[in-house]
C-alpha positions in Angstrom: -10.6 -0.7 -17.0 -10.7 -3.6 -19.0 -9.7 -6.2 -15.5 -11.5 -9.2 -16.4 -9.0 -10.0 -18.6 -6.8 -10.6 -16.0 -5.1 -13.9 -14.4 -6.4 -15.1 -11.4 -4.5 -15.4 -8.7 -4.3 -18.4 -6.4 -2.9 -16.3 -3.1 -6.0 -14.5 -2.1 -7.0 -15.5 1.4 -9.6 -14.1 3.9 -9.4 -14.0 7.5 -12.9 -12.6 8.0 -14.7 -10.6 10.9 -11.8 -10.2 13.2 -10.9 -8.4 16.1 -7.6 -6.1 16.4 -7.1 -7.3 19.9 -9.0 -4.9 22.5 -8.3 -1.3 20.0 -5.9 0.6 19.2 -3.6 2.5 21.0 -0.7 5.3 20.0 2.7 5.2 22.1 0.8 2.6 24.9 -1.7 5.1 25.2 -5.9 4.2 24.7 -7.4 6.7 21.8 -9.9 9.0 23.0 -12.6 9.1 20.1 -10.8 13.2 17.9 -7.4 10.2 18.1 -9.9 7.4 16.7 -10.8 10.1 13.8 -7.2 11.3 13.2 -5.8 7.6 13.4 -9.0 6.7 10.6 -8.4 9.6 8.2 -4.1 8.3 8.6 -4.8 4.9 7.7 -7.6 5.0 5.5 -5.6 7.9 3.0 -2.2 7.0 3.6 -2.4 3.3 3.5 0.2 3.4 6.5 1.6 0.0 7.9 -0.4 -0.7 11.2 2.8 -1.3 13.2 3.5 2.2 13.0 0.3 3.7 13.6 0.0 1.7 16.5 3.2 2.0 18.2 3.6 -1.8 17.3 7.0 -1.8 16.1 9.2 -1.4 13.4 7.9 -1.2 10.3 11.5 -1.8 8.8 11.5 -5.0 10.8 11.1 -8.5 10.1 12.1 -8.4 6.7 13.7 -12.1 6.6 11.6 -15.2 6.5 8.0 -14.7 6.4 6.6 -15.7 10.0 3.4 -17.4 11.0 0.3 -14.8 11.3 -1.8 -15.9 13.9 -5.4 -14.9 11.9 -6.6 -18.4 10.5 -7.6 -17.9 6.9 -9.8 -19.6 4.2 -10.7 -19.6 0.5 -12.5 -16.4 0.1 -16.1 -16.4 -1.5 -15.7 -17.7 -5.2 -18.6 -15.4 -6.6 -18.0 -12.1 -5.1 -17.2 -9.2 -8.2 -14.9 -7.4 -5.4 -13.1 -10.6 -4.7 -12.9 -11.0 -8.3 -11.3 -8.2 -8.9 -9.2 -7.9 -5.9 -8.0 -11.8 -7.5 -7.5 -10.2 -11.0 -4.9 -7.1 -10.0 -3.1 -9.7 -7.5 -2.8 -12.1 -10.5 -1.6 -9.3 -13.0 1.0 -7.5 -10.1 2.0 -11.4 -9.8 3.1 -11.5 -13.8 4.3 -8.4 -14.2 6.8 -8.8 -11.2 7.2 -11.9 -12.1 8.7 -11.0 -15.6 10.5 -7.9 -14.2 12.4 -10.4 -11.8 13.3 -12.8 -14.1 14.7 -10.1 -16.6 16.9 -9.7 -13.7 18.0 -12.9 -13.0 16.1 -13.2 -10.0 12.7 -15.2 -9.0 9.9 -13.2 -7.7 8.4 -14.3 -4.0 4.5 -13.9 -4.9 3.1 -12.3 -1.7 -0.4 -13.3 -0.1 -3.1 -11.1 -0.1 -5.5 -11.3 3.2 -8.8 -10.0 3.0 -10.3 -9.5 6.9 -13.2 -7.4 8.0 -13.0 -5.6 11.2 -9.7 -6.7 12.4 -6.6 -8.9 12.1 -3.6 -10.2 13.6 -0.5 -10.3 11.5 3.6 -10.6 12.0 3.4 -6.9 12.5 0.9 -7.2 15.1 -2.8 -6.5 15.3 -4.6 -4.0 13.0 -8.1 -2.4 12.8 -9.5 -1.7 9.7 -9.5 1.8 10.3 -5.5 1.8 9.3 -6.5 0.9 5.5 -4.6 -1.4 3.6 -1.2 -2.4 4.2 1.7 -4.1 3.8 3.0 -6.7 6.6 7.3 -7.4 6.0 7.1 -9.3 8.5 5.1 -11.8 7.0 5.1 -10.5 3.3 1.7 -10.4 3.1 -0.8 -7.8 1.7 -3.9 -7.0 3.9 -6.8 -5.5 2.5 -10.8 -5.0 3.7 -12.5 -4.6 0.5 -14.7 -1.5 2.8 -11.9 0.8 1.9 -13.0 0.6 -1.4 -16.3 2.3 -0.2 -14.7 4.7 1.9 -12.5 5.5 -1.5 -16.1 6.5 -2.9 -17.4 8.5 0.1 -14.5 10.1 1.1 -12.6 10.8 -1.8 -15.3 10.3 -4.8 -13.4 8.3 -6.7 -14.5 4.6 -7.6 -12.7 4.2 -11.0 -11.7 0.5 -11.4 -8.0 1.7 -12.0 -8.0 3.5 -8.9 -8.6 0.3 -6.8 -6.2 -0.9 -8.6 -3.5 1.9 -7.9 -4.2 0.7 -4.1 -3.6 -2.6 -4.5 -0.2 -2.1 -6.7 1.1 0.4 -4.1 0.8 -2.2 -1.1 2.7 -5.3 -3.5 5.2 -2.4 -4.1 6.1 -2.6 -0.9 6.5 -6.2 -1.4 8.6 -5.5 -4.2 10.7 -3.2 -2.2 11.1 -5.8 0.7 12.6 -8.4 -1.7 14.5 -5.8 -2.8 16.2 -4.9 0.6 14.2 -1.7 1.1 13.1 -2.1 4.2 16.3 -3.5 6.1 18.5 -0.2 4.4 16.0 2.2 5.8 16.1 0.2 9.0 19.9 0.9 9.0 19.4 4.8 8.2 17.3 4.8 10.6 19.5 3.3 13.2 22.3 5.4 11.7 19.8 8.5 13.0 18.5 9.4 9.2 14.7 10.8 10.0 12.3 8.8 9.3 9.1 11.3 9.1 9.4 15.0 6.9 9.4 16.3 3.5 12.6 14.7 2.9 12.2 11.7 5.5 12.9 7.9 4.9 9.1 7.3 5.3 8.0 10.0 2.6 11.1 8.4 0.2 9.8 4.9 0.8 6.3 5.4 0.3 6.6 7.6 -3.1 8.9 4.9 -4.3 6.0 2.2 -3.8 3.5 4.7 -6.0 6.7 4.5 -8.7 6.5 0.6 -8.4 2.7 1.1 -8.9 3.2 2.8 -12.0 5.8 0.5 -13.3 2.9 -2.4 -13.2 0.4 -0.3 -14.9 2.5 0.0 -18.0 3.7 -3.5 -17.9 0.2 -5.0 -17.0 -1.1 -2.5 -20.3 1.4 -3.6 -22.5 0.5 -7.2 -21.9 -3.1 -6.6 -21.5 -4.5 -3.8 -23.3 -6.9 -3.1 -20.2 -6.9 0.5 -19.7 -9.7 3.2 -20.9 -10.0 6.8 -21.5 -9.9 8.2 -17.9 -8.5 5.5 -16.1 -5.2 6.8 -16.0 -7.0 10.0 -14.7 -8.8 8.4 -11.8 -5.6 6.7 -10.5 -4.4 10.5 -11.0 -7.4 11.7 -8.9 -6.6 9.2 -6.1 -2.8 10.1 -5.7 -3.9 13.9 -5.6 -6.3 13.2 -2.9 -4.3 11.4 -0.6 -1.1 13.9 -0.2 0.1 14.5 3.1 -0.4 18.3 2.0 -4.0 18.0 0.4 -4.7 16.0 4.2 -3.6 18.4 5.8 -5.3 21.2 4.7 -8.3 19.3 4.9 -8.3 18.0 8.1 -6.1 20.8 10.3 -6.3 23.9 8.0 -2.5 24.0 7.7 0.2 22.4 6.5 3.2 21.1 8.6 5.8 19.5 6.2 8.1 18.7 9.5 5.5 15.3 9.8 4.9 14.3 6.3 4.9 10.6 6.1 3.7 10.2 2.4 4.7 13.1 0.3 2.8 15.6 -1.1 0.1 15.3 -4.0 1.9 16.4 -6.7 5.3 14.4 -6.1 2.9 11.3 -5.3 1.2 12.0 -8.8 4.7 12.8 -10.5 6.6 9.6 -9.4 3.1 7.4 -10.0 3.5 9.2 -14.1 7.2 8.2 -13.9 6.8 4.8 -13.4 3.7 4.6 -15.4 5.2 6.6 -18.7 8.4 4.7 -18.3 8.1 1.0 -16.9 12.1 1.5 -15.3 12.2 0.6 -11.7 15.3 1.9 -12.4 13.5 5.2 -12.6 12.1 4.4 -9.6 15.2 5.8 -6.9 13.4 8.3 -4.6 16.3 7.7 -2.0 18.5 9.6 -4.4 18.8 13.4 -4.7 15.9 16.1 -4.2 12.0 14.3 -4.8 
């Protein structure tokens, strides 16, 4: 992937060495160290919002005015390739959306990204880095530590440039979503008792429309920039496969229990990646409609 022909962006931010504010907990209950693995392999594979890996609220909530987030942040470092890069996807998520909005009639809120190491405190409450990336609506910000990146090598063996960037397009479609109004009407399924978790679930809809919003940007972002190589596509493939609730699963507990899927499974995370990627239609992009 061609990225250093990207533009970059000016909302990068980084909180540093942090703490998430004593560990985490599940349901106001301390982890024993089999929770600390299960709640590591959930956020470092799904890319989950902390608040609900934490018990810390609703991730639906929030959605209005960005609030304060109590982590002080600073320029990050201005010769670091990962920052770099991290900079040059923002930049190109930040056009792309940007263009899409105003095709639309609408002006596109560019969100901030917050690198942090360890820990951080957010809108949505306080986060280890063991939950992975995610996505704050409380704030609409984007928090990332670039050591997921290395855990995307160990764990999953897959480094591709395109595949980083797959990561960091899924979290600013969540973004995309919250401007959107996605957030607030699965808040009011929710409350209207539609389930959030399960093959079919609010969570599983919201989260495979985010990889659609992914793919969108890849074919914008290629159309604009000509970036992409032979097997990048492939490698942002790879990563989608790998990080299906039923792939998990298997992995990690031998079966698979589609009553608490959360993500979706590999191959409908891969299919609506493709359909936004081999289309560029958000309007393509309706998971909360019909059979997924």
């Amino acid at each position: 992937m061609l990225w250093q022909k990207g533009r970059r962006s000016d909302n990068v931010e980084d909180a540093g060495q942090g703490s998430s504010g004593g560990g985490p907990s599940f349901g106001g209950r301390g982890l024993g160290i089999g929770g600390m693995i299960v709640l590591a392999i959930l956020g470092l594979v799904f890319f989950k919002d902390p608040t609900a890996l934490l018990g810390g609220g609703d991730p639906g909530a929030g959605t209005g005015a960005p609030q304060q987030t109590q982590s002080q942040t600073r320029a990050p470092a201005a010769n670091d390739p990962q920052v770099d890069f991290v900079r040059a996807i923002l930049g190109e998520t930040e056009d792309t959306w940007g263009e899409i909005f105003a095709a639309n009639g609408k002006q596109y809120e560019r969100p901030k990204l917050v690198l942090f190491s360890g820990g951080v405190r957010t809108a949505c409450g306080s986060a280890s880095s063991a939950v992975g990336p995610f996505y704050c609506p409380g704030d609409h910000k984007v928090y990332l530590d670039l050591g997921f990146f290395q855990q995307m090598q160990t764990r999953f063996h897959e480094s591709g440039d395109f595949a980083r960037a797959y990561v960091i397009a899924h979290e600013v479609g969540h973004h995309v979503q919250n401007l959107r109004g996605i957030f607030d009407k699965v808040s009011q399924a929710r409350q209207r008792g539609a389930s959030l978790e399960g093959a079919t679930g609010l969570s599983v809809r919201q989260e495979l429309q985010a990889d659609c919003y992914a793919g969108v940007w890849a074919y914008h972002s290629n159309q604009r920039q000509k970036w992409l190589q032979p097997g990048d596509v492939e490698s942002a493939i790879n990563a989608a496969t790998a990080i299906g609730d039923d792939t998990l699963q298997e992995q990690s507990q031998g079966r698979v229990v589609p009553d608490s899927f959360t993500h979706g499974t590999s191959a409908q995370r891969v299919h609506w990646f493709k359909a936004g990627l081999e289309s560029g239609d958000v309007g393509k992009c309706n998971t909360f409609a019909g059979a997924i």
